[in-house]
C-alpha positions as CSV (number, residue, x, y, z in Angstrom):
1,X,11.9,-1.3,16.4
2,X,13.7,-1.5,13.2
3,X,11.2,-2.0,10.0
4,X,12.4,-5.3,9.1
5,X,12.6,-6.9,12.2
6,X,9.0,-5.8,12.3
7,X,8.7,-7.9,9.3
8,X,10.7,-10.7,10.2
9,X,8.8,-10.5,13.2
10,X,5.3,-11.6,11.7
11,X,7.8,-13.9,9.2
12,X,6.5,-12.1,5.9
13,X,8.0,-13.0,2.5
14,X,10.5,-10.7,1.2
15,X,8.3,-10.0,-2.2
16,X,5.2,-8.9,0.7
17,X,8.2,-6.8,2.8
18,X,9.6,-5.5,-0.6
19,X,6.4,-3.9,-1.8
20,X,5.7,-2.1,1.4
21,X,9.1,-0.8,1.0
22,X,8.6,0.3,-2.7
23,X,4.6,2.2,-2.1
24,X,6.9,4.0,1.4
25,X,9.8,4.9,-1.2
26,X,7.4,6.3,-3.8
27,X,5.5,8.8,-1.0
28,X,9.2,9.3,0.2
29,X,10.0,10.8,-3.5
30,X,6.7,12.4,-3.4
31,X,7.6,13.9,-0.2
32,X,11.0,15.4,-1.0
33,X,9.3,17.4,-4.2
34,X,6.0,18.5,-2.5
35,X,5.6,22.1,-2.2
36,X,1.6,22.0,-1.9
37,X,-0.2,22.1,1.4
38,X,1.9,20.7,5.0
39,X,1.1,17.2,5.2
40,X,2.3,15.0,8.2
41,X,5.3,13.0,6.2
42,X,6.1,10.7,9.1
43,X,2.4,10.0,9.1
44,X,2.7,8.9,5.2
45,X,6.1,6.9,6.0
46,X,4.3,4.8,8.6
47,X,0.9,4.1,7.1
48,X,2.9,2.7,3.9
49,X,5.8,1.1,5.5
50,X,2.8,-1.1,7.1
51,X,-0.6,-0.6,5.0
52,X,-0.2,-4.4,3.9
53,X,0.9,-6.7,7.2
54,X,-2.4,-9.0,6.8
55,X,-1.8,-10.0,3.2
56,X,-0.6,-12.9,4.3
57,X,-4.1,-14.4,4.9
58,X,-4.1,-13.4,1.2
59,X,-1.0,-15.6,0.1
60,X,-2.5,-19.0,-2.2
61,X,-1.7,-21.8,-0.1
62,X,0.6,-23.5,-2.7
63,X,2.6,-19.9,-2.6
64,X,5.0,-22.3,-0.4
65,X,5.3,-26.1,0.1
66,X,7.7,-25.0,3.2
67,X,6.2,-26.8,6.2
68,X,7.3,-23.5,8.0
69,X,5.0,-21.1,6.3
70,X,1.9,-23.1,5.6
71,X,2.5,-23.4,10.0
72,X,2.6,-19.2,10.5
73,X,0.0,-18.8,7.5
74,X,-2.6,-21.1,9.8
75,X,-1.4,-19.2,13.1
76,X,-3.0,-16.1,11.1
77,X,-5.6,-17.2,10.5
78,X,-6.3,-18.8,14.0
79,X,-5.2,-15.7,15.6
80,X,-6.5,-12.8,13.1
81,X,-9.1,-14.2,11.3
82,X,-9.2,-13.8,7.5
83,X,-10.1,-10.2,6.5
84,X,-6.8,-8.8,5.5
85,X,-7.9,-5.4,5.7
86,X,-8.6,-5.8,9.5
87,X,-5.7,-7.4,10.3
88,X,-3.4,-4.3,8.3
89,X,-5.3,-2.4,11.1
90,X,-4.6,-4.3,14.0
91,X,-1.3,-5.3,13.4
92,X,-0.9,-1.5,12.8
93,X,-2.3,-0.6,16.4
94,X,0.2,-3.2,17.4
95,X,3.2,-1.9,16.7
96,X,2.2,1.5,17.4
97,X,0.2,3.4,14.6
98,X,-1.7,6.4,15.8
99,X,-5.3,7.1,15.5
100,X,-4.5,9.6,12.8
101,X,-2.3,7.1,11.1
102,X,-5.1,4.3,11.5
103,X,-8.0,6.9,9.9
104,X,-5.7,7.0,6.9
105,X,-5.0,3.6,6.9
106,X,-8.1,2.8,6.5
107,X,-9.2,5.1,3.9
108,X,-7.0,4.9,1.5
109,X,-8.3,1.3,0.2
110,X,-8.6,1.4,-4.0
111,X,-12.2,0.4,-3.3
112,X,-12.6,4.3,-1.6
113,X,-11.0,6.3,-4.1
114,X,-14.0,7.9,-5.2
115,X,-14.1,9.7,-1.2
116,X,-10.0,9.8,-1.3
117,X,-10.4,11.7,-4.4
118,X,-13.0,14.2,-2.5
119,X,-10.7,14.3,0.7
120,X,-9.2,17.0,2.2
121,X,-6.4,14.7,3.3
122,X,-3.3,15.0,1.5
123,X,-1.7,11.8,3.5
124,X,-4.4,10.1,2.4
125,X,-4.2,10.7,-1.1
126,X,-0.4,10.1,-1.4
127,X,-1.0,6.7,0.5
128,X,-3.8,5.5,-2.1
129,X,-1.6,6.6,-4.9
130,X,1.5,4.8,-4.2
131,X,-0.1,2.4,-3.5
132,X,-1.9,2.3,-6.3
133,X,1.7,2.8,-8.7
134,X,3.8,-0.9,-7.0
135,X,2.9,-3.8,-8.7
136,X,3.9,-7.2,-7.5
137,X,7.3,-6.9,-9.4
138,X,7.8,-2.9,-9.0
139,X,6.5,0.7,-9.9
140,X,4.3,0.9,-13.2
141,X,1.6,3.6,-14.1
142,X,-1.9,3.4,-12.8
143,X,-3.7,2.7,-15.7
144,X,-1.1,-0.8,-16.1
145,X,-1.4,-1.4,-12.3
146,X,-5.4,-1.4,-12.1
147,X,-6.2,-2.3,-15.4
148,X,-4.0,-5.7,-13.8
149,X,-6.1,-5.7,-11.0
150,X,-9.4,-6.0,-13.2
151,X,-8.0,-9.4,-14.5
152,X,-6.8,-10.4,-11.2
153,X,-10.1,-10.4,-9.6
154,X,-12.5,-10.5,-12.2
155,X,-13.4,-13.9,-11.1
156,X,-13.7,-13.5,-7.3
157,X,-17.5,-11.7,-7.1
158,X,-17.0,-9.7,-3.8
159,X,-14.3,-7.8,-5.1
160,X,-14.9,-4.4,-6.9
161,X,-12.6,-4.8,-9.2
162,X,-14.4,-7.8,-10.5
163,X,-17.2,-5.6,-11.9
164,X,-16.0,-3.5,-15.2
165,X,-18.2,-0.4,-14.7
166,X,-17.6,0.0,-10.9
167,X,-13.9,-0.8,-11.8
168,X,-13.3,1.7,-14.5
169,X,-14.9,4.0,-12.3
170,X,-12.3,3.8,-9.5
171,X,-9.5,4.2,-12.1
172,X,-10.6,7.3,-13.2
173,X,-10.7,8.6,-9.8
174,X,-7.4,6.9,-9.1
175,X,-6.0,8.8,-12.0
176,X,-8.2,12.0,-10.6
177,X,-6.1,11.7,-7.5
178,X,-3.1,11.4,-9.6
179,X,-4.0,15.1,-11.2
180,X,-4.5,16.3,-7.8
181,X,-0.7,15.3,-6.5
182,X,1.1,16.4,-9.3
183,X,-0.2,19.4,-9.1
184,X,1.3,20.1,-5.7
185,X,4.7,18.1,-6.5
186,X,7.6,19.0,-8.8
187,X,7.7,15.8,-10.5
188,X,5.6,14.0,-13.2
189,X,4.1,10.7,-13.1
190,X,7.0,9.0,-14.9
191,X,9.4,10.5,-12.9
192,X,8.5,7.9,-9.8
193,X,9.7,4.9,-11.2
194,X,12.3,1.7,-10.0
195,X,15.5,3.9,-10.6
196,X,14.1,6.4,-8.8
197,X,13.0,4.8,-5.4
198,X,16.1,3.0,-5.5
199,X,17.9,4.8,-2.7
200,X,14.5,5.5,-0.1
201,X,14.3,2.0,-0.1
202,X,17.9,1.4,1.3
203,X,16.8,4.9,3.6
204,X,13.6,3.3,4.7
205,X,15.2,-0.4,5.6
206,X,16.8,1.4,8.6
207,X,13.1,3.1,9.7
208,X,12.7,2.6,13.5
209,X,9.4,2.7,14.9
């Protein structure tokens, strides 16, 4: 099935669709310049195109006044529960993710970059990092995008990002990560940016699963 029918399927906003599209365009780029170890690139593709499909149990209720989506944000949460993180993984079992794919998916959380960075697993490091490069509104560094995420959940206490140490801890090793791709890829950091993404995200809007 076609990626965006898979998104209009489980009626996601176009800003959730559009940064699953951006994190899949930046490990495209990263893809296209590697020349470090083989790494499964379909693998990377799939895990990004979909590492986000329960973030809409995540979506503040006034997000929307639409009777329409406050009726398929409930039907989420009746039918997944409310942990996004295990709803990206069965929604990802769903449409057809392998157990491969699934290990990565799971791993490649900001909250395990400390074992990403120690991994082995090239697919999982690529996935954490672009991940970890797409803000809400496009591509920026990591030091901008999770110095953002410090303030954006400094006040929710379960979150890692809401304590500083812990915090600037996983930044370094997000920017450890960072060392360890570049220096397998013929680009630089700066080089993945909007302009640069632009035409794997018109490529990756016509991905069939």
């Amino acid at each position: 099935m076609n990626i965006l029918r898979i998104y209009n399927k489980y009626h996601l906003p176009e800003n959730l669709q559009m940064h699953m599209l951006r994190v899949a365009a930046c490990s495209n780029l990263i893809i296209d310049n590697w020349n470090g170890p083989d790494i499964d690139k379909q693998a990377i593709i799939r895990v990004n195109l979909l590492h986000d499909m329960g973030n809409m149990v995540k979506i503040p209720e006034d997000f929307s006044k639409d009777e329409e989506f406050i009726k398929i944000r409930k039907e989420y949460f009746d039918k997944y529960g409310t942990n996004d993180h295990e709803i990206n993984l069965e929604i990802g079992k769903q449409e057809g993710l392998t157990e491969k794919e699934l290990t990565i998916l799971d791993g490649k959380r900001s909250r395990k970059n400390e074992e990403t960075l120690k991994s082995n697993s090239y697919e999982r490091k690529i996935c954490a990092y672009c991940d970890q490069r797409v803000a809400p509104n496009g591509v920026v560094s990591i030091k901008e995008r999770l110095e953002d995420a410090k303030i954006r959940y400094k006040n929710k206490p379960l979150s890692v990002w809401s304590n500083e140490e812990k915090a600037n801890h996983l930044i370094e090793c997000s920017l450890g990560i960072e060392k360890q791709i570049m220096k397998h890829c013929k680009l630089n950091p700066e080089d993945i940016n909007d302009e640069s993404i632009r035409k794997y995200i018109e490529m990756l809007k016509k991905y069939e699963f």
